[in-house]
Backbone as CSV, one residue per row, in Angstrom:
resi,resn,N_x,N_y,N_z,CA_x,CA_y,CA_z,C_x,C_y,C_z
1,UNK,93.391,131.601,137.983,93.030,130.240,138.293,93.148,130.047,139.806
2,UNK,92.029,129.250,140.463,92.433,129.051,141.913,93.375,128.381,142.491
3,UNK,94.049,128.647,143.631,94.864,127.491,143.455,94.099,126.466,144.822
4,UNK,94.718,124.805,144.218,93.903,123.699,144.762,94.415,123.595,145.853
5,UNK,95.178,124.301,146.855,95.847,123.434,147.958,95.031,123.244,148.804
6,UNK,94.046,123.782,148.761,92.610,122.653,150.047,92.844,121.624,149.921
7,UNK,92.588,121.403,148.479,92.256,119.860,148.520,93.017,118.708,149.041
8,UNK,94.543,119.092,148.663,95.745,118.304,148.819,95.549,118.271,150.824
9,UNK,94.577,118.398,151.423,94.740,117.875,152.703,94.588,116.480,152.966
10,UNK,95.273,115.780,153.843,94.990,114.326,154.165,93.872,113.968,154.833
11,UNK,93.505,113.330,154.923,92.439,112.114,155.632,92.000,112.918,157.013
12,UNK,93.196,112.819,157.627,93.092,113.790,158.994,92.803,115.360,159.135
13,UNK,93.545,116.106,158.282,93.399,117.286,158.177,92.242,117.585,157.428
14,UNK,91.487,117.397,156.904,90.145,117.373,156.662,89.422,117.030,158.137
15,UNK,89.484,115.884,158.703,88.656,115.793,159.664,88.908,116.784,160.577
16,UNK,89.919,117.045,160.891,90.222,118.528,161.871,89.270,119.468,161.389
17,UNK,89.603,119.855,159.940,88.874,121.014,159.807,87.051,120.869,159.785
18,UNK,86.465,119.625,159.498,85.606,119.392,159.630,84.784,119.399,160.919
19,UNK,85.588,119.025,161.753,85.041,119.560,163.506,85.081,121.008,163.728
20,UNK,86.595,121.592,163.434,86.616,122.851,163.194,84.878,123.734,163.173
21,UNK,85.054,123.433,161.867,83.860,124.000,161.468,82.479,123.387,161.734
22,UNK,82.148,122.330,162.494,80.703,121.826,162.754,80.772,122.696,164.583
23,UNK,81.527,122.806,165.124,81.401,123.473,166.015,82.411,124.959,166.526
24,UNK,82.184,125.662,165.394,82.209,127.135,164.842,83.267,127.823,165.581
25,UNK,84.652,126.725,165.910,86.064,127.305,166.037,86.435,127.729,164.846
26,UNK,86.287,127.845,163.493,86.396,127.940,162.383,85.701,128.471,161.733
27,UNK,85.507,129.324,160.906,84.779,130.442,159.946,85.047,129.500,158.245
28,UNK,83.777,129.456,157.719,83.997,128.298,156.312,84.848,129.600,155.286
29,UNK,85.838,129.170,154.669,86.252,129.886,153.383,84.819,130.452,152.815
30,UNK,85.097,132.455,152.869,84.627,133.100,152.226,84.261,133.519,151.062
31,UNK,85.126,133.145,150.290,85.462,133.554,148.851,84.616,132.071,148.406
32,UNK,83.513,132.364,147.547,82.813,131.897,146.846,83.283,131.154,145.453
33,UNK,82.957,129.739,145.178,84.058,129.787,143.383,83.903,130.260,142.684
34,UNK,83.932,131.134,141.437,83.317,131.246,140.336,84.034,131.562,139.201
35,UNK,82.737,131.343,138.490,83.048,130.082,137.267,83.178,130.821,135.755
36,UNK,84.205,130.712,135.227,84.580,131.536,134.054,83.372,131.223,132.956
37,UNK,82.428,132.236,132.332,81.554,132.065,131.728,82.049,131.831,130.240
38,UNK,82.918,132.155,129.954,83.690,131.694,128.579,83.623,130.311,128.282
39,UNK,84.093,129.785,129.680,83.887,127.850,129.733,82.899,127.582,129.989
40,UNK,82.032,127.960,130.402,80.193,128.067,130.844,79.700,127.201,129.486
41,UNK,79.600,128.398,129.080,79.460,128.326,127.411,80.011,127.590,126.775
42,UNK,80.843,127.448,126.337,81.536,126.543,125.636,81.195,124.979,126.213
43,UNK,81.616,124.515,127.177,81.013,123.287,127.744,79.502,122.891,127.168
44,UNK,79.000,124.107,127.720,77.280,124.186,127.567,76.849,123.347,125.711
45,UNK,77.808,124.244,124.954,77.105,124.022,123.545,77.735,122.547,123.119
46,UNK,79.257,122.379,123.588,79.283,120.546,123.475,78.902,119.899,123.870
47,UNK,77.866,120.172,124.832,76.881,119.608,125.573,75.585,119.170,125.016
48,UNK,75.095,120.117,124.068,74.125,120.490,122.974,74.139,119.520,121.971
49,UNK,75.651,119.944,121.763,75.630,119.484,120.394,76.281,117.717,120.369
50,UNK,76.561,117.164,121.389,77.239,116.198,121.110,76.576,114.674,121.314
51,UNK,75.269,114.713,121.636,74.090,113.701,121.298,73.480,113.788,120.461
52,UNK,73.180,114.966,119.830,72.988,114.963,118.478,74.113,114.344,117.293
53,UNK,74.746,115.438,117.453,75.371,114.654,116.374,76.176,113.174,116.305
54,UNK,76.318,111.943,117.939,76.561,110.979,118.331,75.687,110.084,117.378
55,UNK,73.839,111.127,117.820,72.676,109.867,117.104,72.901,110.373,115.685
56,UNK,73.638,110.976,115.029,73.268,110.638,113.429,74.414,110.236,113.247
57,UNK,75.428,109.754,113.630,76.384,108.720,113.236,76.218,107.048,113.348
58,UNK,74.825,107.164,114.384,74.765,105.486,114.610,73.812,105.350,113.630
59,UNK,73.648,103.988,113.327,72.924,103.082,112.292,71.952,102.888,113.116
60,UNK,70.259,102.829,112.635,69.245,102.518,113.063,69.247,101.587,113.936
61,UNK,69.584,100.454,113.663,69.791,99.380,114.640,70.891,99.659,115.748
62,UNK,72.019,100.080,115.983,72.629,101.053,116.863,71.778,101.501,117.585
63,UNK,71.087,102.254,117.247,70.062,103.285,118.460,69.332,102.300,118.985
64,UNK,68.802,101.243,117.999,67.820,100.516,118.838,68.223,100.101,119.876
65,UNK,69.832,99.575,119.448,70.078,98.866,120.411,70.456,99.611,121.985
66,UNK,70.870,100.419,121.808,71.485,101.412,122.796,69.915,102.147,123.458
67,UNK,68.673,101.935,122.757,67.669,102.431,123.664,67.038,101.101,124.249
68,UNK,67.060,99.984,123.681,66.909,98.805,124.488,67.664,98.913,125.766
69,UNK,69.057,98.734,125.616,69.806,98.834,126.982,69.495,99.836,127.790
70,UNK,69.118,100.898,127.747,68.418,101.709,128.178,67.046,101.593,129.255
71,UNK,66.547,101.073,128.390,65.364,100.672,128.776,64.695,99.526,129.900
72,UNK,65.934,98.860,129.647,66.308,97.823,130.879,66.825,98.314,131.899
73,UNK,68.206,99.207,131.624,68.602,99.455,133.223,67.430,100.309,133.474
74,UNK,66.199,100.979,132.899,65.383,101.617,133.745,64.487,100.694,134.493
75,UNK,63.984,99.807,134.345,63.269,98.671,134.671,64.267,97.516,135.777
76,UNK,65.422,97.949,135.875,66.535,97.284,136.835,66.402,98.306,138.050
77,UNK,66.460,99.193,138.125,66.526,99.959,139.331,65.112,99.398,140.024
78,UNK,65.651,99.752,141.664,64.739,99.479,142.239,63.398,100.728,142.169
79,UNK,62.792,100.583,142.841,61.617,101.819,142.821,61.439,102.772,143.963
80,UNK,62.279,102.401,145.199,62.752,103.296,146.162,62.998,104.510,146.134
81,UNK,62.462,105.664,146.648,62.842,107.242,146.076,62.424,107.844,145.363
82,UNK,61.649,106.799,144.544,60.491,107.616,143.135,59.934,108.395,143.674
């Protein structure tokens, strides 16, 4: 497992290292993440499987309703970026 102590930097020590590295006193961490394919997978298929089987637990009217709401926040966004 990696360990997180990057992250645990403060506010400041991030920005240090962030200059650091925009003007190349600093070399970016080498070591690449990667990602246990056991959990890949596994994630992946509850991923699959868990809108499916969500929509056959709701009641017809359920879905309707939940694709109505749907359907609105699509029609709420602006159109910027399309």
């Amino acid at each position: 497992m990696p360990k997180r102590s990057r992250m645990s930097r403060d506010f400041n020590q991030r920005a240090k290292m962030t200059v650091e590295l925009s003007t190349h006193q600093r070399e970016p961490d080498a070591e690449p993440r990667v990602k246990d394919p056991a959990a890949v997978a596994l994630g992946r298929k509850g991923g699959l499987v868990g809108g499916k089987a969500r929509a056959e637990k709701l009641t017809a009217q359920e879905r309707s309703e939940s694709a109505r709401k749907a359907a609105e926040a699509r029609w709420r966004r602006p159109t910027e970026g399309r």
